[in-house]
N, C-alpha and C positions, 0 to 999 in steps of 0.2 A: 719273836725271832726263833726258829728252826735250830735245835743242837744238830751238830753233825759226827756221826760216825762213821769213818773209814775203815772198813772190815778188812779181810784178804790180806793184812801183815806181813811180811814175813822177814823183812831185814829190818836193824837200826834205824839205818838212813830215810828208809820210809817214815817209818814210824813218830821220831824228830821231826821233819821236815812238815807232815801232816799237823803234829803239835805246834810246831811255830806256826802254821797258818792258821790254825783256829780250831782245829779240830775239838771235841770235845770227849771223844769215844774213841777208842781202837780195837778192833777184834780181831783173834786167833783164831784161827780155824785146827780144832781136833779131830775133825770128823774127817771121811775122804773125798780130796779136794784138789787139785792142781796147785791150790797155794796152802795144804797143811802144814803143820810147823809140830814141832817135837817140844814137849813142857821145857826140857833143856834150856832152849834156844827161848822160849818166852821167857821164862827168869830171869836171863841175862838182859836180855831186852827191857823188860819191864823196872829193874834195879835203874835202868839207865834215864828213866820216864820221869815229865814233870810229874809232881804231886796230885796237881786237879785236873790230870786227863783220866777218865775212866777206862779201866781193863776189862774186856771182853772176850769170855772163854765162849767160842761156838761147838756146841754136842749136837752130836746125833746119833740115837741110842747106846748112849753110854748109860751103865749104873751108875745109881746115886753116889756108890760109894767110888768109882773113877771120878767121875764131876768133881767131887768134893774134895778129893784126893789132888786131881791137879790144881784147881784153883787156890788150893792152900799152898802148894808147893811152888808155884808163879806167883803167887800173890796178886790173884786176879779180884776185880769187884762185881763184877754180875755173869751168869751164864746166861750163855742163849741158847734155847734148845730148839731141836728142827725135826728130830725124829716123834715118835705118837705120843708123846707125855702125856696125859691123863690131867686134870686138876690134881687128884691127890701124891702126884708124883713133884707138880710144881710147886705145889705149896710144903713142903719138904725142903724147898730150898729158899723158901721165901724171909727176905723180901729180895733177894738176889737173884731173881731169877726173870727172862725175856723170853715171851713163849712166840716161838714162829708159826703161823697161818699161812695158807695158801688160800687166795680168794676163792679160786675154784671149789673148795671143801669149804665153805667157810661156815661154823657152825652157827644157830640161832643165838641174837643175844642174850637169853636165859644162859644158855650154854656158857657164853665167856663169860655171864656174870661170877662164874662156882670159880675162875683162875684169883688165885690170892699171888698174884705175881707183880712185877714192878712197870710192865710196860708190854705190850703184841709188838710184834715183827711182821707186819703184812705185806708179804711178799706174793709172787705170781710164779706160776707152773709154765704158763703159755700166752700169748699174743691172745688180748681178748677185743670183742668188740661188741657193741650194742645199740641201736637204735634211742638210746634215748638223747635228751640235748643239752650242753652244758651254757649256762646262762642264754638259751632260745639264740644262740651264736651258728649252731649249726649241728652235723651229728658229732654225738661224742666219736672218740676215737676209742679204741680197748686204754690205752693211758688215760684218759681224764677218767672211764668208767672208774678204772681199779682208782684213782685218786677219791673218785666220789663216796667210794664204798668204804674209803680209811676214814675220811670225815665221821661218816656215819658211826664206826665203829668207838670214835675218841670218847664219847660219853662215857663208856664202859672203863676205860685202862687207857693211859696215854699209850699214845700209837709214834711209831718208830717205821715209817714208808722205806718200805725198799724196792726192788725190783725194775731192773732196767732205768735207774735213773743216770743223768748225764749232765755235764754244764751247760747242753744247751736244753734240758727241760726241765730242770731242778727247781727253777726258781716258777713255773707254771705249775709241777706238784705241788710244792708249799703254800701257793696261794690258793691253788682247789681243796685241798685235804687239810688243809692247816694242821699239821700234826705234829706231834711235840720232838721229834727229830726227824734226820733223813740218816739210811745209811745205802754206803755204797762201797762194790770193791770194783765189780770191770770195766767200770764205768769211767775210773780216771787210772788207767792201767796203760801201758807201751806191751806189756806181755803181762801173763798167769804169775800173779806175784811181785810184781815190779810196778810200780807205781809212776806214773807220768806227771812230774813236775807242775807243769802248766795247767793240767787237767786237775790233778789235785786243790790249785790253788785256784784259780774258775770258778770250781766245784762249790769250795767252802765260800766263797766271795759271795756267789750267787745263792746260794741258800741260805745267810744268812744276812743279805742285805733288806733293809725296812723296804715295804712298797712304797 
């Protein structure tokens, strides 16, 4: 079964609501964003959180020492980072730390072997597509590609699938990419930061229901 992380935060009500339906992850976005949020406003937030939802701070190029700095101060449990961190910048933060990929850049597996990090975030730049075929069903679309390609990646670091996911194709990523969570923020949104009730709970139903 698929964890789910709900990114994109930014009030209480979300945040609760996401928890009672199952969520397992919630993330803050620090970096610049239509739904950034001020460490202030995650403290509060986070004091108010069950126990075994995990806290998710998103960087991007931030210094080690801001990273560390808010997350001590929110009382966050893993960073995600999105900007060009290096291995040896990750592993500085390890075992706390979620390195985000873009498929399009995506480096050789030598390459991610050197991340001493807790989990990838492989996400997508753009609308992809390719000639090849998933299960001889017909041609992939750019979604199953990037699905096929998180598969591939999972031997290396558990994988965490993002990118354009939705309640009506969440539960077809999961079973292509089988990857050790999903996360999603626009995807069960009414607007930039607000979160849609029914989408949200869809969302988590469908990604974590057994085939």
């Amino acid at each position: 079964m698929a964890k789910v992380k709900i990114c994109g935060i930014t009030n209480i009500e979300d945040a609760l609501l996401a928890s009672e339906h199952g969520a397992d992850a919630l993330g803050f976005i620090f970096a610049p964003s239509p739904r950034k949020v001020r460490p202030e406003e995650v403290k509060e937030m986070v004091a108010k959180l069950p126990p075994f939802v995990a806290k998710v701070g998103v960087f991007a190029h931030h210094t080690l020492s801001e990273i560390k700095e808010i997350m001590s101060f929110c009382g966050l449990d893993l960073a995600q980072l999105h900007g060009g961190e290096p291995p040896d910048f990750c592993a500085l933060l390890a075992p706390k730390a979620i390195k985000a990929i873009a498929l399009e850049s995506l480096p050789p597996l030598s390459e991610l072997k050197r991340y001493n990090i807790a989990a990838f975030l492989l996400d997508r730049e753009k609308k992809m597509t390719s000639p090849l075929l998933a299960n001889n069903s017909g041609p992939m679309t750019g979604d199953s590609y990037h699905w096929q390609k998180a598969r591939e990646i999972k031997g290396v670091k558990p994988v965490i699938l993002g990118g354009g996911l939705t309640p009506e194709n969440v539960r077809q990523a999961v079973e292509i990419a089988q990857p050790y969570a999903v996360d999603v923020a626009s995807g069960v949104e009414k607007s930039p930061g607000k979160k849609d009730p029914k989408k949200l709970r869809d969302f988590i139903e469908a990604a974590k229901r057994e085939s």
